[in-house]
N, C-alpha and C positions, 0 to 999 in steps of 0.2 A: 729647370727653367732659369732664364735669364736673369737678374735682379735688375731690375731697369725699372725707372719711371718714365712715363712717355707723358706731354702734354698735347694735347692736340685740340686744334682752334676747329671747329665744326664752321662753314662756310655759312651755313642757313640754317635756322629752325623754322619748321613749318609749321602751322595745325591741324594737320593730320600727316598720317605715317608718310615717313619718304626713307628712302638709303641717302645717308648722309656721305658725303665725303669730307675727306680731312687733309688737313698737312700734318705731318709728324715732327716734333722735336724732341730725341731721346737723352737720357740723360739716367747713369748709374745709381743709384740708390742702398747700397750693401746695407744701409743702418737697419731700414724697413725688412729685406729679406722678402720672406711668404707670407700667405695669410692673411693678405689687405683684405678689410672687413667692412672699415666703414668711414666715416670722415665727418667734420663738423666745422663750421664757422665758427669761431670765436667773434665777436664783432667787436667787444672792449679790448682784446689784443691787438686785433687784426693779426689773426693767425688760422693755422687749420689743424685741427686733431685728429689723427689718423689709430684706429685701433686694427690688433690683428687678433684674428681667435683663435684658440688654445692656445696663447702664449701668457696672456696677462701684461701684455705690453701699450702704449699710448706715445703714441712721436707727435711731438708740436712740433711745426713749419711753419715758417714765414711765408707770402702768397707768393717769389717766385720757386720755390720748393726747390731750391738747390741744396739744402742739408739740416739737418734736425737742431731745433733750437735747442732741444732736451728728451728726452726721453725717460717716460713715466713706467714704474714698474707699481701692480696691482697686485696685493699680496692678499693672503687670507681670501682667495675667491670660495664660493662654496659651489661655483661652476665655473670651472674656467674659462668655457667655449665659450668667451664675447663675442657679439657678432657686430653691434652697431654702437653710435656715442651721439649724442646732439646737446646740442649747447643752451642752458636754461637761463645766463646771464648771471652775475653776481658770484663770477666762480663755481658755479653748479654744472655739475654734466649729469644724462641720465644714461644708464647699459645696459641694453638688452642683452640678455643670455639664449642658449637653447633651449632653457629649461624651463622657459616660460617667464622668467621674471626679470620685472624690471628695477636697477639700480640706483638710486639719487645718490651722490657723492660729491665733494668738497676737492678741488685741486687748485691752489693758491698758484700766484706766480712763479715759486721756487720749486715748487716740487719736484723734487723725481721718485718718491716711493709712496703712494699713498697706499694705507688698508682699508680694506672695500667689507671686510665681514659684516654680514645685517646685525649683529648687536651692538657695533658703539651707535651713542646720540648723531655723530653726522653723518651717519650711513640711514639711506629707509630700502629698505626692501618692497618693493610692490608685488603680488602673485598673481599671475593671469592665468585663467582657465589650462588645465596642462592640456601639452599635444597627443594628438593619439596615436602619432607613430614616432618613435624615437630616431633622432636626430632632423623630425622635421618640424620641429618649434619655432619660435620667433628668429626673424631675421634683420628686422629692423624698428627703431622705433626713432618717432618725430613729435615735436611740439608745438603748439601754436600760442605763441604768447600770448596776440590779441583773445582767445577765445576759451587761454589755460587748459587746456584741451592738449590731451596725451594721444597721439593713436601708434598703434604697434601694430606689426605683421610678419602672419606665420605664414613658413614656406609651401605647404602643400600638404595633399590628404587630411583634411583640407586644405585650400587657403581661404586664409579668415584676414580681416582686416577690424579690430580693437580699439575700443574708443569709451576713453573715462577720463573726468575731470583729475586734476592735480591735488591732491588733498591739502588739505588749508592748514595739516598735520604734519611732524615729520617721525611718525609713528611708523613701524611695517606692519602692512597689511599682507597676511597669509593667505585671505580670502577673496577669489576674485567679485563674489558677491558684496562683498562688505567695500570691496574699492568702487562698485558701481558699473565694471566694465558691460559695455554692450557691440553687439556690432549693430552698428547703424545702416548694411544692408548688406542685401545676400551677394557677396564676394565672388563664390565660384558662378551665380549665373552672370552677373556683370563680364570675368575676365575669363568669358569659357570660348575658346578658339581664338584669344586675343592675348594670353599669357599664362603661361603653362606655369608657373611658378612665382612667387615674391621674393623676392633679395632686400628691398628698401621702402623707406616710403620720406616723403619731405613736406612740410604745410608750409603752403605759399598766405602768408598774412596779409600780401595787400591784394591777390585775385582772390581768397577765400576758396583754392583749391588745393586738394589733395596729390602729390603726387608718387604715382607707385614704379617701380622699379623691378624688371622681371631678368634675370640672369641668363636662363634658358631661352626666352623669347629673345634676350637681347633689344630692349623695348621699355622704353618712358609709356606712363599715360596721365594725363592730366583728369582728378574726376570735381566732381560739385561735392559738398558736404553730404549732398542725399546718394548721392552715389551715380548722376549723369558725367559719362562723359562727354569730355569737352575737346583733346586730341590726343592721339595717337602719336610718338614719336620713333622711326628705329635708331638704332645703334650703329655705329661698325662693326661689322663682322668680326674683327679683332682687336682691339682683347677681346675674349670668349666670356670670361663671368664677371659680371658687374656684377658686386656686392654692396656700393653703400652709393652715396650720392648726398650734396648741399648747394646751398648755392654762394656765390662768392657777393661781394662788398657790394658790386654793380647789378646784383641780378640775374649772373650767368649761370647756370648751369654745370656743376662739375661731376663727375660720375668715376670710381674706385674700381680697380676689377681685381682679382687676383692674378697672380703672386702680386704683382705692386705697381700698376697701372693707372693714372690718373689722367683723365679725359674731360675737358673744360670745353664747353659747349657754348657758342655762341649765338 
């Protein structure tokens, strides 16, 4: 596959499902390669963090993403398969893995090599319920500042959608019991003939909505905290797998797909 990043301005967002058209701007990307997994606002940089899974790698970019401000290397994984990153402010990122857990971690301005293992003090390990099919565990996780609220989501057999406070600790918890996690509602009947799959999810702090991301569907959905949805968005048919999604400075909507695909939606 090509290494390309493509940006592309979506003409309309509606609130419910429509086929979007686009204009394309492509533009080469070698640093990135395969594996685009997931992405994150920075808002004290004004930058974006791009993770790839099974590599252990993190590329900061500037918002016109012409080329890699640096690139972080994540050592000591005890799962390598990263899948998502969002951004907790104050130099904090958190990483979902496949293996069900989630990472709090420290990356200052300079960095390019941090170690992520759960036993130093600025590492926390969180464990969420494991999956019960292998390799279909978590795929993404998001945070909502206003509400310190974590939710994460796994890809399928089930899809569950995870929801526990931040702890007020920087302890790892092993147990998802002891973190609190719950699901706040029944996931596969909500998104059953409307998305076959999860890839992402993002919290909008000033609607107070959740939004989920499906790769297979190719398909946003905006839901309420109790679990109403609110709308339905499609995709372009190409790129094929959206894996991460944030939103930019203004509000917009960006969406990652593999190999290395970035899709800004207006």
């Amino acid at each position: 596959m090509k290494t390309q990043i493509v940006l592309t301005t979506l003409l309309s967002l509606s609130t419910s499902a429509f086929a979007a058209e686009a204009v394309s701007v492509q533009k080469a990307l070698p640093e990135v390669g395969s594996n685009l997994s997931g992405i994150t606002y920075n808002y004290d940089s004004d930058s974006y963090f791009l993770i790839q899974n099974n590599s252990g790698n993190i590329f900061e970019y500037k918002v016109d993403f012409t080329k890699p401000v640096r690139t972080i290397r994540m050592t000591n994984l005890t799962d390598a398969d990263t899948e998502d990153i969002v951004y907790l402010g104050n130099n904090q990122y958190a990483i979902s893995t496949e293996s069900n857990q989630v990472l709090i971690l420290k990356i200052d301005e300079v960095q390019t090599t941090v170690d992520v293992r759960d036993s130093r003090d600025d590492v926390q390990m969180m464990q969420l319920p494991a999956p019960a099919k292998h390799n279909k565990g978590l795929e993404g996780v998001c945070f909502s500042k206003k509400h310190n609220t974590f939710y994460a989501v796994q890809e399928k057999k089930p899809k569950r959608i995870f929801e526990w406070a931040r702890p007020s600790h920087g302890n790892d918890i092993a147990d998802a019991a002891a973190l609190g996690v719950k699901e706040p509602f029944d996931t596969e009947k909500i998104l059953k003939h409307v998305m076959s799959d999860l890839s992402a999810c993002i919290y909008d702090d000033k609607n107070n909505q959740l939004l989920l991301l499906s790769h297979e569907s190719s398909r946003v959905m905006r839901l309420t905290r109790q679990g109403q949805v609110v709308s339905t968005t499609d995709l372009p048919l190409l790129p094929d797998q959206y894996e991460g999604m944030t939103f930019t400075k203004d509000g917009k909507l960006i969406v990652v797909s593999e190999p290395n695909i970035v899709v800004i939606l207006k």
